[in-house]
N, C-alpha and C positions, 0 to 999 in steps of 0.2 A: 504493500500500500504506500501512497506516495504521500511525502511526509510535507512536500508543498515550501521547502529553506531552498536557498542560493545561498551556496558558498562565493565570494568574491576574494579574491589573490591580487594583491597589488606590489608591485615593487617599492611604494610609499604611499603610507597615509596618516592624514595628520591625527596631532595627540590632541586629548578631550576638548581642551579651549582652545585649540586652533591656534596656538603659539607657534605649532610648525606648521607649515600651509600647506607643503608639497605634498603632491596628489590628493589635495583637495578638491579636485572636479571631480575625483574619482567619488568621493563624498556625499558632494553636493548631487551629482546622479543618483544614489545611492536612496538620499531623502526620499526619492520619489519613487524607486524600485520598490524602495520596501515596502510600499501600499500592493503591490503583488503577491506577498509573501506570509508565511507564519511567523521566521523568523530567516533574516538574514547575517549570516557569518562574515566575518571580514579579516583575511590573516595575511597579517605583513611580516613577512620572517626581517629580523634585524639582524645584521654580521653584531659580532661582539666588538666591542671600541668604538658600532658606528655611533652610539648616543652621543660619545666627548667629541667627535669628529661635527657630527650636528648640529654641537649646543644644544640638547634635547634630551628630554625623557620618555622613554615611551613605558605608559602603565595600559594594561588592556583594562578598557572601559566598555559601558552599554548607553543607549539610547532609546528609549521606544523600544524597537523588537530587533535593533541591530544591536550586534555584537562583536567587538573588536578584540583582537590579540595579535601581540608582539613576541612572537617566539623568538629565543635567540637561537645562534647558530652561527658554527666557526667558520671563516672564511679568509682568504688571502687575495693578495693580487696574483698570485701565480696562477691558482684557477681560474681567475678570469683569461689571460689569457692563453693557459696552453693546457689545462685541467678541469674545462668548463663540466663534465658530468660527474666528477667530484664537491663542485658548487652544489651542482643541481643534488645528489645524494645530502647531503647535508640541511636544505631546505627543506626537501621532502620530510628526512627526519624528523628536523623541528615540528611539521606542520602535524604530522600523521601522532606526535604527540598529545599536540594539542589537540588533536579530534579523539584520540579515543580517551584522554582521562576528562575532555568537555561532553562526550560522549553524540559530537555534533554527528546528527544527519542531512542530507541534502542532495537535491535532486539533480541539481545541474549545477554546471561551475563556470564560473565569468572573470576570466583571466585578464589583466589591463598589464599591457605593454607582451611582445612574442618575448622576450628573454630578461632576466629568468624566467617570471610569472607564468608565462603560455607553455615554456619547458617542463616546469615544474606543474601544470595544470594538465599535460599530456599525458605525463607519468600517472598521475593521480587517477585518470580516469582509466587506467587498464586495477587499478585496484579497487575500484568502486561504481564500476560499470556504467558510469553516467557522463552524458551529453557535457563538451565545451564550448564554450563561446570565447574569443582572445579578439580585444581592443587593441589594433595594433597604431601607438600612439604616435611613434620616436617617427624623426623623419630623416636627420642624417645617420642613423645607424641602419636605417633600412635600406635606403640607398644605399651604403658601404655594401650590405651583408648581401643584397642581389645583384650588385657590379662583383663581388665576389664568387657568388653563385653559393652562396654560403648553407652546404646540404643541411646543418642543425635548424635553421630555420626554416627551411622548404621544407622539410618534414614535421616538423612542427605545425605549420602552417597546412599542410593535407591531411596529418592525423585529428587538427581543429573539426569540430561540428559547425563552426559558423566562425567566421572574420568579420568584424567589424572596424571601417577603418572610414576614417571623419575627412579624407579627402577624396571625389568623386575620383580626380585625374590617372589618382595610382591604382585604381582595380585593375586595369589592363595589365600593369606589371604581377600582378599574383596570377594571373592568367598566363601571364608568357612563362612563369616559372613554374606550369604546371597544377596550378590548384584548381579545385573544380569552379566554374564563372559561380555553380548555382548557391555555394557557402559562403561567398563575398557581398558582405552588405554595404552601404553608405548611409551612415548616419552619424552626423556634428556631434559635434559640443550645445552646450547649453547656457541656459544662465536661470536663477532663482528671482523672480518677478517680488517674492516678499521681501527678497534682501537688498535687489539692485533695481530702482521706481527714481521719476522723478521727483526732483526737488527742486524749489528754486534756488538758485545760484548766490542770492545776495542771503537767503536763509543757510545754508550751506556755511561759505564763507563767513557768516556770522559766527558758527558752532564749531568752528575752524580757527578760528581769529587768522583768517587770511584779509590781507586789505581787499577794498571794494573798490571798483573802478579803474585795473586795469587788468590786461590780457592774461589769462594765467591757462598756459600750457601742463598737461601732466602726463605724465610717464610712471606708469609700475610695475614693475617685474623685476625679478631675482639678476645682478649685477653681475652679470656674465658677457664674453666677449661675443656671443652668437646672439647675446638680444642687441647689439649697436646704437647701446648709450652712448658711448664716445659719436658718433655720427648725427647724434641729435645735439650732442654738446658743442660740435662744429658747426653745424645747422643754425644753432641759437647767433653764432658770432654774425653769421649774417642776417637774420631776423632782425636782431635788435639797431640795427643799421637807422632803418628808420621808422623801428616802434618802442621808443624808448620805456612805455608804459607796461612790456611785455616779459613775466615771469616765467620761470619752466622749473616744474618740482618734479625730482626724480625718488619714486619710493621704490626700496626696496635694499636686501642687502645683498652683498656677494663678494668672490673674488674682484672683484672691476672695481671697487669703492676708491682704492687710495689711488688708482690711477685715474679714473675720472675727477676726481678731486683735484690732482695737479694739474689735469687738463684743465679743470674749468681756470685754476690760478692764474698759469700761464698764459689761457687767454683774456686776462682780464675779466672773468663773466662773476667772479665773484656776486654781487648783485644782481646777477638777472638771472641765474643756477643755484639751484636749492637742493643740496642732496635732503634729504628727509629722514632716511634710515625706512626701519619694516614699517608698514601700514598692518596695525590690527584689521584683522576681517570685520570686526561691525564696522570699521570707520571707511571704509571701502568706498562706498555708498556715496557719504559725505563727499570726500575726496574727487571722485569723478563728477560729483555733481555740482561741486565748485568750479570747477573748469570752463573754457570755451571750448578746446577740444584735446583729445586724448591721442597720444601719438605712440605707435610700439614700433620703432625700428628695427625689427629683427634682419639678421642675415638668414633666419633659415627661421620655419614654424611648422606644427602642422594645423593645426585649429584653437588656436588662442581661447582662453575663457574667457579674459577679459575684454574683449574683443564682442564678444556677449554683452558679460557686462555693463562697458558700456554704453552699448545702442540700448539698454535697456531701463539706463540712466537718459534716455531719451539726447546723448551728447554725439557728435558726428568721429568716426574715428579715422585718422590717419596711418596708413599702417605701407608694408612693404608688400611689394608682390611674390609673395612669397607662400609656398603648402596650398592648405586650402583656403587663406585668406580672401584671393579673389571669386571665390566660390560663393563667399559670403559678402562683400562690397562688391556689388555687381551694378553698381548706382552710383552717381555723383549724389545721388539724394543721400548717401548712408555714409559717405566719408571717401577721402583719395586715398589713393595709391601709387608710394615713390619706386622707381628701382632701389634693389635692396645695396647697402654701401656707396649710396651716390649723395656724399653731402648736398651739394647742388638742389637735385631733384626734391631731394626731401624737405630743404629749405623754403624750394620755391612752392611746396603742396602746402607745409604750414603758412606760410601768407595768403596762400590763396582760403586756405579756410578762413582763418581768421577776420578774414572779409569779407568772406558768405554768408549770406543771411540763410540759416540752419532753418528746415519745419521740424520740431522737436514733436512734433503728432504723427507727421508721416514715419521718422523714424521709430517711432512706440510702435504705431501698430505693425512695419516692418518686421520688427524682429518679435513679435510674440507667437512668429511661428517655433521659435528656437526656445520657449518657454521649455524648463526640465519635464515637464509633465506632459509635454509634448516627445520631448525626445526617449523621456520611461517609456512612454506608449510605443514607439518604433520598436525598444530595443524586447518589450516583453514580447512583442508580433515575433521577432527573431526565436524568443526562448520556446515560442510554440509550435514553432516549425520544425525545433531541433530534438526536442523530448519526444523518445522513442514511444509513450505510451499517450493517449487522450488526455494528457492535462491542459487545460487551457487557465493561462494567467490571467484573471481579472482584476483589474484596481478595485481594493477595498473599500 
């Protein structure tokens, strides 16, 4: 008899108050799955040492009818790169721990990210005879791993029950490397309409103590060289040329912090470049809805969440062309699109927003198709296609 749980495997997911974010969309989906479910499981195995690496704690916590654990498990860089099924044995362990002294059952398994997660979700299902689904998220590691021809994942990927992957352009690629067309789905990213809604701007900025009345650019995501802060920080030297009244707040932390910082020094932007440090997820909200517009520079993506977010803040987003971004601004009505690493380009699209008069209605109802509750509903159509016996997932 079907016991009606989803097991979900993440490579990352964040601890109880959302102090750590990463794979936090994973999450935020999660909210809305679990109206399908009795109870939904969620296990993110942790190498040992990665909490002091993180700045993090991870304690297994619950919610509602979800249930989270942090099983540890030993791990090295050697098996990453020359030992990867000694990784995978060691994950498995931890997990299969966790299930028999939690004494979890569950019907199907929804693996986010093909390695380790989908590896380690492969494995599982020859010992528990149930249906996989694998979220394949990464976009330069896929790219590497099929200009590779890389057999770990091509087998992976056809031993899968279902692929799910958030940009339409690459199914032809799981296709040319042999996966069946009819396990390959398309379905996005999302955003949460209770968390991320309009706000007026001078209200915002009030609850912010940001000043009123001039342009204020924002930027949020993890300080890394493939999101292309430094290129917005280039970008600003010419912006503020002739808008002196024009701010650019960058949140978030990372390796990139103390050298975007010198950058900004060096080019004088001291005042019109704001590193910020982490944005609390309630204050998210706030933050984009203080803004004129919201810019993510990436060199490489595949379906931004915030990028969701916020057209869902009703704000126009400037982004790269870049994954399945242009999948999603398919309009000038919803925000530009720079080539990716082109100071230039990217300069010349934040002045042109900033001088567009924005309809923050049309962009609302634009993106409520990408509401989470919209995208739960694709993804349970997936989990009923793939369960070997008549269960059909209904939201509760």
């Amino acid at each position: 008899m079907r016991s009606n749980n989803l097991l979900v495997i993440a490579n990352n997911f964040p601890n109880e108050d959302n102090s750590y974010v990463a794979g936090i969309f994973v999450k935020e989906q999660i909210k809305y799955l679990k109206n399908y479910f009795q109870t939904v499981y969620v296990i993110s195995p942790v190498p040992y040492g990665m909490e002091s690496l993180r700045k993090t704690t991870y304690r297994d916590y619950q919610y509602e009818n979800v249930k989270v654990f942090f099983p540890k498990y030993f791990n090295v860089l050697f098996f990453y790169t020359r030992l990867r099924s000694i990784w995978v044995y060691f994950e498995i362990k931890a997990m299969l721990e966790v299930i028999e002294r939690e004494g979890i059952d569950f019907d199907l398994i929804h693996a986010h990210f093909t390695w380790p997660s989908g590896a380690v979700a492969i494995e599982l299902k020859t010992f528990f005879n149930v249906p996989v689904a694998i979220t394949s998220h990464s976009n330069i590691t896929f790219y590497k791993e099929l200009k590779r021809k890389n057999s770990n994942y091509i087998s992976i990927w056809k031993k899968s029950d279902a692929i799910i992957r958030v940009s339409k352009k690459d199914i032809p690629l799981f296709i040319n490397s042999g996966v069946n067309s009819n396990k390959i789905y398309h379905i996005v990213n999302g955003y949460d309409p209770t968390k991320y809604f309009s706000i007026a701007k001078e209200k915002a900025r009030e609850l912010l103590n940001l000043p009123q009345g001039i342009e204020i650019i924002l930027n949020i995501s993890r300080l890394y060289r493939i999101k292309g802060q430094d290129y917005l920080v280039k970008a600003m030297a010419e912006v503020i040329k002739n808008r002196s009244n024009c701010r650019c707040y960058i949140g978030g932390n990372g390796p990139e912090r103390d050298k975007l910082k010198d950058q900004i020094s060096e080019l004088g932007l001291q005042d019109y470049v704001h590193l910020i440090g982490f944005v609390p997820d309630d204050k998210m909200c706030l933050w984009i809805n203080a803004c004129d517009i919201f810019v993510l520079p990436s060199l490489n993506e595949t379906n931004p969440t915030v990028m969701f977010e916020c057209l869902g803040c009703g704000k126009p987003f400037v982004g790269t062309k870049v994954g399945g971004v242009p999948e999603i601004i398919t309009s000038d009505d919803y925000g530009l699109l720079a080539e990716p690493g082109d100071t230039q380009d990217l300069a010349e699209k934040i002045k042109i927003a900033l001088d567009k008069s924005w309809d923050e209605r049309q962009i609302l109802k634009y993106v409520e198709q990408y509401k989470w509750e919209n995208i739960a509903a694709q993804i349970a159509t997936v989990y009923d296609e793939i369960c070997s016996e008549n269960l059909t997932f209904k939201s509760a």
